[in-house]
Backbone as XML, in Angstrom:
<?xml version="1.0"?>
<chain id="A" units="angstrom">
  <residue number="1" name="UNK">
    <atom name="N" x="10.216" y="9.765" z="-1.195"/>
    <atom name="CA" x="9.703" y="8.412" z="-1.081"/>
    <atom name="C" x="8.620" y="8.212" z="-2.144"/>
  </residue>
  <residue number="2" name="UNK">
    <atom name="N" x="8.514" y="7.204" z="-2.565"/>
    <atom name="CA" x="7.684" y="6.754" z="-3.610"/>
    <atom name="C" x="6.599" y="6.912" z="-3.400"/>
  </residue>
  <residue number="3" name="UNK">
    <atom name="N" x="5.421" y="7.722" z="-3.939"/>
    <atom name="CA" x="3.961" y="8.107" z="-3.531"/>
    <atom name="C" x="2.982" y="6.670" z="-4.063"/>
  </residue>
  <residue number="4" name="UNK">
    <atom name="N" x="3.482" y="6.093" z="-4.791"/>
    <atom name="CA" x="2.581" y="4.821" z="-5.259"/>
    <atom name="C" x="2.673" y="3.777" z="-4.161"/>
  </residue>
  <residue number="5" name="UNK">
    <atom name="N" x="4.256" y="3.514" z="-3.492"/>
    <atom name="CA" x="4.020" y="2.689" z="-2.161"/>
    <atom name="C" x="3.219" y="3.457" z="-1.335"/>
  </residue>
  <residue number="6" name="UNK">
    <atom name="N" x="3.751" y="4.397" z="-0.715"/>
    <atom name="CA" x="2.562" y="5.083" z="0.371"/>
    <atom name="C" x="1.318" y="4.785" z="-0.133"/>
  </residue>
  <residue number="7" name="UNK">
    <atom name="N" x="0.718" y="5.208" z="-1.554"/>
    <atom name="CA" x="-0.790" y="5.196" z="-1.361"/>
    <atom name="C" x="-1.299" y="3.316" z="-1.214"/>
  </residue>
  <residue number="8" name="UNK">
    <atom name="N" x="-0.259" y="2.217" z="-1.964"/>
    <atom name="CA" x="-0.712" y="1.004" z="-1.565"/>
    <atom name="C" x="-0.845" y="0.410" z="-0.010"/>
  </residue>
  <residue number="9" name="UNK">
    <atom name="N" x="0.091" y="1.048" z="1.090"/>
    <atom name="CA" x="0.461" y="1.049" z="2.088"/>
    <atom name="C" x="-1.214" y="1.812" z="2.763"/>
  </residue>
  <residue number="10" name="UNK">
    <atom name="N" x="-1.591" y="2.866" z="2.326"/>
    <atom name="CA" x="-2.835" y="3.874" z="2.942"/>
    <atom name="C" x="-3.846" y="2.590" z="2.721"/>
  </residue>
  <residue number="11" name="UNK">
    <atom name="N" x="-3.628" y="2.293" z="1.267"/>
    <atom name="CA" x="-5.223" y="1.732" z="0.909"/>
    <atom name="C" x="-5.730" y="0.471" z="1.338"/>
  </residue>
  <residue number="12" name="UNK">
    <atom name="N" x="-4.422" y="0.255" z="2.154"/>
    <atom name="CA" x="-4.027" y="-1.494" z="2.389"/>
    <atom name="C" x="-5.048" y="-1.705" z="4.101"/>
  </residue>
  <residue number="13" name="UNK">
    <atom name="N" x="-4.136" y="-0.329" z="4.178"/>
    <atom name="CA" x="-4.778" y="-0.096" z="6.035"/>
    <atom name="C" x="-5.903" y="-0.095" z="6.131"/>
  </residue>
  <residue number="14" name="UNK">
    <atom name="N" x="-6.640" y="0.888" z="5.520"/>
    <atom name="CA" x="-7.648" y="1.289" z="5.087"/>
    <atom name="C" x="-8.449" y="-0.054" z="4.999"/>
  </residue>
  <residue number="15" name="UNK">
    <atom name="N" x="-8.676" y="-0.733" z="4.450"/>
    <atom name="CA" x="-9.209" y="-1.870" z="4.087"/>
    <atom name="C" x="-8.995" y="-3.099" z="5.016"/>
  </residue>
  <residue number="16" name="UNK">
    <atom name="N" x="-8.070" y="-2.898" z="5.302"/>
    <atom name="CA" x="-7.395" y="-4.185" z="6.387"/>
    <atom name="C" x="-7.788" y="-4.313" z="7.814"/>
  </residue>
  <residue number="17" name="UNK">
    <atom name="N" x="-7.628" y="-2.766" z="8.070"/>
    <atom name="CA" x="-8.235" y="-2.635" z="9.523"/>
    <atom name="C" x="-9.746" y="-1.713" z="9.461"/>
  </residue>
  <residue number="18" name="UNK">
    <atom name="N" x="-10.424" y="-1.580" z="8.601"/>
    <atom name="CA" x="-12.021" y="-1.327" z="8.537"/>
    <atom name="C" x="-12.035" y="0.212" z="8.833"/>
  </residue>
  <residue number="19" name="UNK">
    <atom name="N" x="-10.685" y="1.013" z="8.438"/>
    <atom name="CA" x="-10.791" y="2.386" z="8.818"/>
    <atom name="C" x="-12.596" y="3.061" z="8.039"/>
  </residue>
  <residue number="20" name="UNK">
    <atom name="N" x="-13.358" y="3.291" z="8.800"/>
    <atom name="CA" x="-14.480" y="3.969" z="8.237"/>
    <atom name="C" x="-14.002" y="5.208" z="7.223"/>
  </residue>
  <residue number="21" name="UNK">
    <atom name="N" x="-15.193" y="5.531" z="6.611"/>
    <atom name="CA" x="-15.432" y="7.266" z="5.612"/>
    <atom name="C" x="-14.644" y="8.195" z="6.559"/>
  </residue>
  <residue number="22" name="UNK">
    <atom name="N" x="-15.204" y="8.584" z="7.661"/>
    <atom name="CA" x="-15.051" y="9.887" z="8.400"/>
    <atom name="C" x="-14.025" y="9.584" z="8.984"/>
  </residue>
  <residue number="23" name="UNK">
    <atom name="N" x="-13.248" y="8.534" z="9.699"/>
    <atom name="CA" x="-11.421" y="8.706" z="9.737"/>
    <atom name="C" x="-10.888" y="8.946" z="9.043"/>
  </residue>
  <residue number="24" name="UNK">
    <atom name="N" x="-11.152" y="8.351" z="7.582"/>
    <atom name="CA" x="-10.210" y="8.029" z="6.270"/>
    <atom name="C" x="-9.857" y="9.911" z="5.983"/>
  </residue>
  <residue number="25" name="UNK">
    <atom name="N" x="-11.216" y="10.651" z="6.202"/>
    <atom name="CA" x="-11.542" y="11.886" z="5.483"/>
    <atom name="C" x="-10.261" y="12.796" z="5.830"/>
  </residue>
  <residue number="26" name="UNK">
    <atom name="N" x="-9.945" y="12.824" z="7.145"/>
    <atom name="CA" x="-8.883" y="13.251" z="7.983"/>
    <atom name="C" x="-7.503" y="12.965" z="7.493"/>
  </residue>
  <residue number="27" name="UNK">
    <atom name="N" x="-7.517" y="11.681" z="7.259"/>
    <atom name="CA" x="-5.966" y="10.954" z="7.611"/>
    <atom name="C" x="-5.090" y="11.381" z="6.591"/>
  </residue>
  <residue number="28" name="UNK">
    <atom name="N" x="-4.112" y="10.998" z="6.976"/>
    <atom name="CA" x="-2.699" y="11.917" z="6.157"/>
    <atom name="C" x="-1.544" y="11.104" z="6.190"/>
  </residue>
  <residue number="29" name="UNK">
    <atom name="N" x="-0.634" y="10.744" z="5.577"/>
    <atom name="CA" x="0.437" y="10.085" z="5.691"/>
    <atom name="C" x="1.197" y="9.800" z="6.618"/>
  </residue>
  <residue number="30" name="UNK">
    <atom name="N" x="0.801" y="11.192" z="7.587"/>
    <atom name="CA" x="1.619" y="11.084" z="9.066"/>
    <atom name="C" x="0.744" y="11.149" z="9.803"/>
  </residue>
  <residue number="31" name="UNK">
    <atom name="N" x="-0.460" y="10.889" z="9.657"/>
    <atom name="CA" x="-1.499" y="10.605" z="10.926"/>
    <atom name="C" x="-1.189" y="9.115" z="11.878"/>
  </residue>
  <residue number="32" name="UNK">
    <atom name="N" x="-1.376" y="9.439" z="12.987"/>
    <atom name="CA" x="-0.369" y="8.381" z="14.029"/>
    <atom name="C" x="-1.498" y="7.251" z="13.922"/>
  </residue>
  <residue number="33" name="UNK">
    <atom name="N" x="-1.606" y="6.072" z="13.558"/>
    <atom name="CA" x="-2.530" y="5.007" z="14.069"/>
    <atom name="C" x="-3.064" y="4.890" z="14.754"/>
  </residue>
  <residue number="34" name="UNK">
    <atom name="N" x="-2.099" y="4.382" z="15.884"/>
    <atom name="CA" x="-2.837" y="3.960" z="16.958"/>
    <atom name="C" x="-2.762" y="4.979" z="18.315"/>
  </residue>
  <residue number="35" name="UNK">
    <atom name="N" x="-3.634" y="4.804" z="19.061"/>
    <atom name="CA" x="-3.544" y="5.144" z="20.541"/>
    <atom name="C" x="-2.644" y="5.505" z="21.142"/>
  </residue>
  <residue number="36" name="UNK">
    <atom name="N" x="-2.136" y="6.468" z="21.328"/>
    <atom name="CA" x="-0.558" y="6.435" z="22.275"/>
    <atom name="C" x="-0.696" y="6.623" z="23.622"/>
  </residue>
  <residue number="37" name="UNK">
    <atom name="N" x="-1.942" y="7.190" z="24.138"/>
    <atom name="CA" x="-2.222" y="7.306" z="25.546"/>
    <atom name="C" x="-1.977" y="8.320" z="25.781"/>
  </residue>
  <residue number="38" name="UNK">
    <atom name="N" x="-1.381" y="9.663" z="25.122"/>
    <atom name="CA" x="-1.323" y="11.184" z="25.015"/>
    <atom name="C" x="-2.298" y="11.980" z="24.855"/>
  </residue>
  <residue number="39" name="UNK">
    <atom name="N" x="-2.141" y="12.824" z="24.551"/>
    <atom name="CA" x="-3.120" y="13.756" z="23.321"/>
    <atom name="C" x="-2.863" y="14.239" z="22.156"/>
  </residue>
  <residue number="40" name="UNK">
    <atom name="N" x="-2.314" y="13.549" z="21.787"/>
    <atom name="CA" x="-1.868" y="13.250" z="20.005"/>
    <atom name="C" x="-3.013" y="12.756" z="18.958"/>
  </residue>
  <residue number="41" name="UNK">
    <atom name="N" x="-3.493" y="13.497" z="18.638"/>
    <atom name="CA" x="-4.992" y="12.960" z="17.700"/>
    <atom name="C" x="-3.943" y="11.589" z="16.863"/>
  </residue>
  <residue number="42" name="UNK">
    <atom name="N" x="-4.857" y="10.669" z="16.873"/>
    <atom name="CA" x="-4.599" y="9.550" z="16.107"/>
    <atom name="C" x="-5.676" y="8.956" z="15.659"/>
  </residue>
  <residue number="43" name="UNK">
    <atom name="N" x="-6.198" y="7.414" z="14.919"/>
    <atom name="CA" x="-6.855" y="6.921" z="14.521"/>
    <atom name="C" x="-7.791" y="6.242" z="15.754"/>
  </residue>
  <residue number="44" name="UNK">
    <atom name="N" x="-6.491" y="5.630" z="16.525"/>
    <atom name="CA" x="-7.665" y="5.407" z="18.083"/>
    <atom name="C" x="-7.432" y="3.363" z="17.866"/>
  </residue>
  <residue number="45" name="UNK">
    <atom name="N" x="-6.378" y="2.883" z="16.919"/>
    <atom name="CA" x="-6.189" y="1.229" z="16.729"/>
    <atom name="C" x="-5.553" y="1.189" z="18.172"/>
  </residue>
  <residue number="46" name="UNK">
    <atom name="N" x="-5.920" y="0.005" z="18.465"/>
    <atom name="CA" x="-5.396" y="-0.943" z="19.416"/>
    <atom name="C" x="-4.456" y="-2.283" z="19.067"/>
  </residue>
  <residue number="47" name="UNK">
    <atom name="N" x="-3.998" y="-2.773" z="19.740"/>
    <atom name="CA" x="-2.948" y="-4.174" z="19.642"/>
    <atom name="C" x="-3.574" y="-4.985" z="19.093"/>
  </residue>
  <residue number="48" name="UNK">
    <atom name="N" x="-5.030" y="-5.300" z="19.001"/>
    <atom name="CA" x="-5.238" y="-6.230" z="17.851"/>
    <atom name="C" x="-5.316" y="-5.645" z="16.616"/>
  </residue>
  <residue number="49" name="UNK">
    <atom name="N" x="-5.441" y="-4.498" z="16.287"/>
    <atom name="CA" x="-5.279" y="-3.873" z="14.915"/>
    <atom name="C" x="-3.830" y="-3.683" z="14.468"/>
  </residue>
  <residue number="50" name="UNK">
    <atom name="N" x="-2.930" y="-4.021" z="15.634"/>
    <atom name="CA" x="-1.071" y="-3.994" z="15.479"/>
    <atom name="C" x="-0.975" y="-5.147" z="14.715"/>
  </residue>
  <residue number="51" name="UNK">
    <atom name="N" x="-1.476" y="-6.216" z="15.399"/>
    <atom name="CA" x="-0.961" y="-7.483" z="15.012"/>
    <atom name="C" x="-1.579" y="-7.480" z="13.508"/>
  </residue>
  <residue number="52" name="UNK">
    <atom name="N" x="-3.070" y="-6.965" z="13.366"/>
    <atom name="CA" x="-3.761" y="-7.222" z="11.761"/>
    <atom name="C" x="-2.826" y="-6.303" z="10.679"/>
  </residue>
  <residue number="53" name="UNK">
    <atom name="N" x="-2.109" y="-5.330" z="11.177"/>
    <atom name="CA" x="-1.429" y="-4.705" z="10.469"/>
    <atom name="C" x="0.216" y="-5.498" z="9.995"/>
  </residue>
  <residue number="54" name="UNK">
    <atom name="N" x="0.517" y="-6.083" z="11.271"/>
    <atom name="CA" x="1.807" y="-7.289" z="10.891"/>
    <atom name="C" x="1.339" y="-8.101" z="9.806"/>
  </residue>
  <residue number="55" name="UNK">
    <atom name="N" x="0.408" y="-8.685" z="9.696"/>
    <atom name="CA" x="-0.284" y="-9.456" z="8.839"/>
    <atom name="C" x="-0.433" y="-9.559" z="7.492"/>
  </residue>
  <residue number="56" name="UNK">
    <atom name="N" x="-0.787" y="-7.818" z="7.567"/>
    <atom name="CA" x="-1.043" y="-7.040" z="5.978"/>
    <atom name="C" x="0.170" y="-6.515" z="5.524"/>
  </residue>
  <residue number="57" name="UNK">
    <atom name="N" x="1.415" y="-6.905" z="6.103"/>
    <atom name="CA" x="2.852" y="-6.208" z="5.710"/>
    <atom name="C" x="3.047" y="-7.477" z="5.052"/>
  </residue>
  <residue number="58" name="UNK">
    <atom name="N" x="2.681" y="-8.642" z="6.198"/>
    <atom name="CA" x="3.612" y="-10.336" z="5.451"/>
    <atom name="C" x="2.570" y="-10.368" z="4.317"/>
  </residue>
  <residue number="59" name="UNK">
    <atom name="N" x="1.222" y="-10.304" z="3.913"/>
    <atom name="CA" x="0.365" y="-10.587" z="3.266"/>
    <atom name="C" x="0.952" y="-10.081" z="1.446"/>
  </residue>
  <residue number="60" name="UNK">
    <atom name="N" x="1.247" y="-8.332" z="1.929"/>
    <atom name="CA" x="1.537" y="-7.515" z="0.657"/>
    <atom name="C" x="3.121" y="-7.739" z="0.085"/>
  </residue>
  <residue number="61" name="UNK">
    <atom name="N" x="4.219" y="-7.728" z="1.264"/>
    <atom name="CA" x="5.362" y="-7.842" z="0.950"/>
    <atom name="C" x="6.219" y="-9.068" z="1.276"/>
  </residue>
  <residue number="62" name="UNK">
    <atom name="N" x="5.478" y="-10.125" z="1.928"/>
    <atom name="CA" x="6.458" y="-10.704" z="1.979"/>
    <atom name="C" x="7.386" y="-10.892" z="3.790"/>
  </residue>
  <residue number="63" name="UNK">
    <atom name="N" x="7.524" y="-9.922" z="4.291"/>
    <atom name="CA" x="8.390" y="-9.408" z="5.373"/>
    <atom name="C" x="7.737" y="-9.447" z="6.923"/>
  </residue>
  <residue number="64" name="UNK">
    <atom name="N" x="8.044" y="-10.330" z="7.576"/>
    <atom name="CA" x="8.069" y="-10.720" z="9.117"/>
    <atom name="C" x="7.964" y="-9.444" z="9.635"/>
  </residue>
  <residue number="65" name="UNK">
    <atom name="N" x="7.267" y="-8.776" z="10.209"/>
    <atom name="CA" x="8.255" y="-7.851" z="11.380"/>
    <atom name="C" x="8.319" y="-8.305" z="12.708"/>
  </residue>
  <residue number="66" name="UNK">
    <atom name="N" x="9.286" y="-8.156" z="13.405"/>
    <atom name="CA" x="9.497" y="-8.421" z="14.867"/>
    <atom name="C" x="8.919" y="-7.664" z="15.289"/>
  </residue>
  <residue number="67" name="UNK">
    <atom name="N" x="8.607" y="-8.327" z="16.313"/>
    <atom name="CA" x="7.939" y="-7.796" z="17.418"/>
    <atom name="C" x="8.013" y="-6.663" z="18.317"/>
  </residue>
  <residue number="68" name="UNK">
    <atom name="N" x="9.364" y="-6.542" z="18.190"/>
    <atom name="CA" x="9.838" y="-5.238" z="18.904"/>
    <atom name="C" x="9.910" y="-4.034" z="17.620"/>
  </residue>
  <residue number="69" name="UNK">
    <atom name="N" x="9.983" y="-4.207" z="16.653"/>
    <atom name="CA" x="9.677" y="-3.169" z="15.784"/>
    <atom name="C" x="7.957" y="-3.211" z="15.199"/>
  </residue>
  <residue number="70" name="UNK">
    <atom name="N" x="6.832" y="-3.347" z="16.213"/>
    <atom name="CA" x="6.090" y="-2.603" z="15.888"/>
    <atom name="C" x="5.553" y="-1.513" z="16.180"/>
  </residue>
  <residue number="71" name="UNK">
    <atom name="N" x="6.366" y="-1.091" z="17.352"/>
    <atom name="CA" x="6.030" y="0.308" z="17.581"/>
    <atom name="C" x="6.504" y="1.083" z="16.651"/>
  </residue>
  <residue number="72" name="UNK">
    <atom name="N" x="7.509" y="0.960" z="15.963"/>
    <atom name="CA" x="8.383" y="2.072" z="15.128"/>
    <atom name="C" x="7.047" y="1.950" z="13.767"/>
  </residue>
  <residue number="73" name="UNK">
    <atom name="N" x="6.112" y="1.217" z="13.461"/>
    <atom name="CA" x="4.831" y="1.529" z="12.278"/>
    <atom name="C" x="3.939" y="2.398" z="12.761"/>
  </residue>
  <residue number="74" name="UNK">
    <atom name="N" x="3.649" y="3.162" z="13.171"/>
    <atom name="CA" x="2.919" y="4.749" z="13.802"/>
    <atom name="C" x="2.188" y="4.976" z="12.844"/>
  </residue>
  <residue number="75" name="UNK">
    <atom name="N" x="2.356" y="5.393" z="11.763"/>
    <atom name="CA" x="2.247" y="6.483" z="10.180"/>
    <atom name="C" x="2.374" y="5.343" z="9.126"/>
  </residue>
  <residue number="76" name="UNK">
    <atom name="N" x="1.603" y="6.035" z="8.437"/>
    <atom name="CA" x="1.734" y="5.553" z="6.857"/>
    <atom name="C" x="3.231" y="5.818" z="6.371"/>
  </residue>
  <residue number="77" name="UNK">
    <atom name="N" x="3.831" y="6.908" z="6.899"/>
    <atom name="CA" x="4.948" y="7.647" z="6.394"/>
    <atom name="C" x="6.435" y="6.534" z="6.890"/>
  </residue>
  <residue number="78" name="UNK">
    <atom name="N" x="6.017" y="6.134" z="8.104"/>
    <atom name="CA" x="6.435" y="5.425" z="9.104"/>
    <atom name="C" x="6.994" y="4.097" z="8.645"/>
  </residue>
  <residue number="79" name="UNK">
    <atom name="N" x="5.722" y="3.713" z="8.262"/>
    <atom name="CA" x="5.420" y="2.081" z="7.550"/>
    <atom name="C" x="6.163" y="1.978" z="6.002"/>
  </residue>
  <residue number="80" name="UNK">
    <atom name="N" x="6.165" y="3.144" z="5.855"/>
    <atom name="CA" x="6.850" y="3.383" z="4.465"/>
    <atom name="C" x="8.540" y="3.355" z="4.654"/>
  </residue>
  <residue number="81" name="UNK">
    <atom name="N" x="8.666" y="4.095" z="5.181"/>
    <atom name="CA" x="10.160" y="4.251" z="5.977"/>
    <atom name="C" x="10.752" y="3.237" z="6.611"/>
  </residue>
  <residue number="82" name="UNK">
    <atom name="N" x="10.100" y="2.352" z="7.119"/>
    <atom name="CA" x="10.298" y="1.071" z="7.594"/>
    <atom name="C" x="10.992" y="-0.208" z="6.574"/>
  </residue>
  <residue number="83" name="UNK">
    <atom name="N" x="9.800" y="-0.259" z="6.009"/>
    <atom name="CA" x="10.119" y="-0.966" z="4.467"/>
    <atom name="C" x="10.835" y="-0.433" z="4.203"/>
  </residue>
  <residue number="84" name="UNK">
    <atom name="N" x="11.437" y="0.404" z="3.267"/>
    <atom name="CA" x="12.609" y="1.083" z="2.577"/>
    <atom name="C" x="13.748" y="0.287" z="3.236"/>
  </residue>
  <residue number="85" name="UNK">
    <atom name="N" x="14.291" y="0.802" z="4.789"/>
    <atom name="CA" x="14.846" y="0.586" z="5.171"/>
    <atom name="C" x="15.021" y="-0.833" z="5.448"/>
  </residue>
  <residue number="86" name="UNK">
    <atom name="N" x="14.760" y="-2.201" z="5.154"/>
    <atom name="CA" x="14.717" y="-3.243" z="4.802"/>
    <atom name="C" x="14.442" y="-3.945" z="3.519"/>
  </residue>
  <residue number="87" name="UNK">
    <atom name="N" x="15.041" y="-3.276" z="2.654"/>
    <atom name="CA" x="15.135" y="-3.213" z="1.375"/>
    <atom name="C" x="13.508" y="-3.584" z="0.498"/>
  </residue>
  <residue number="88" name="UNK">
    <atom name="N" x="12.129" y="-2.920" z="1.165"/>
    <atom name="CA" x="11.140" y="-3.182" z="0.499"/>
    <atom name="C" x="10.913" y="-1.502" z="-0.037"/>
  </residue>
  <residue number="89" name="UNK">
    <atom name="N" x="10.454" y="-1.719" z="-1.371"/>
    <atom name="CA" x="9.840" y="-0.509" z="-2.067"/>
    <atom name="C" x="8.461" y="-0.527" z="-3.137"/>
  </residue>
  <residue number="90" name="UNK">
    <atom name="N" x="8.428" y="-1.873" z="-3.059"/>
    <atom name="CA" x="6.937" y="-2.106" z="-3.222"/>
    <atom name="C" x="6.487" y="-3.363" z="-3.436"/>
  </residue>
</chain>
């Protein structure tokens, strides 16, 4: 997968949803976003940081997502994989 989408996709989040220094320091392409209610280390976003993230997909690319596919955006890796698979690559 294209490392220049992923890192626009990281830097987008990053900025979009106010990820601080000391999350960012951690995070990794497959670090899970949001909350899952497990014990899965993640970032710790909630449903209004879902929807700000729908936002920053139509904002950068262009592309709606439904509603029922926002669980499948987890990961940077995720979000990347997503796009692809709806013919976005950057």
């Amino acid at each position: 997968m294209n490392e220049e989408f992923k890192k626009i996709i990281r830097e987008s989040l990053i900025s979009h949803l106010d990820i601080d220094d000391d999350t960012r320091a951690g995070m990794t392409d497959d670090t899970i976003i949001f909350n899952t209610g497990d014990d899965r280390p993640n970032l710790g976003l909630d449903s209004i940081d879902s929807l700000e993230l729908v936002t920053m997909i139509f904002e950068l690319f262009g592309y709606d997502v439904p509603a029922e596919d926002v669980k499948k955006l987890y990961s940077v890796n995720a979000i990347a994989a997503y796009l692809n698979e709806h013919g976005i690559t950057e």
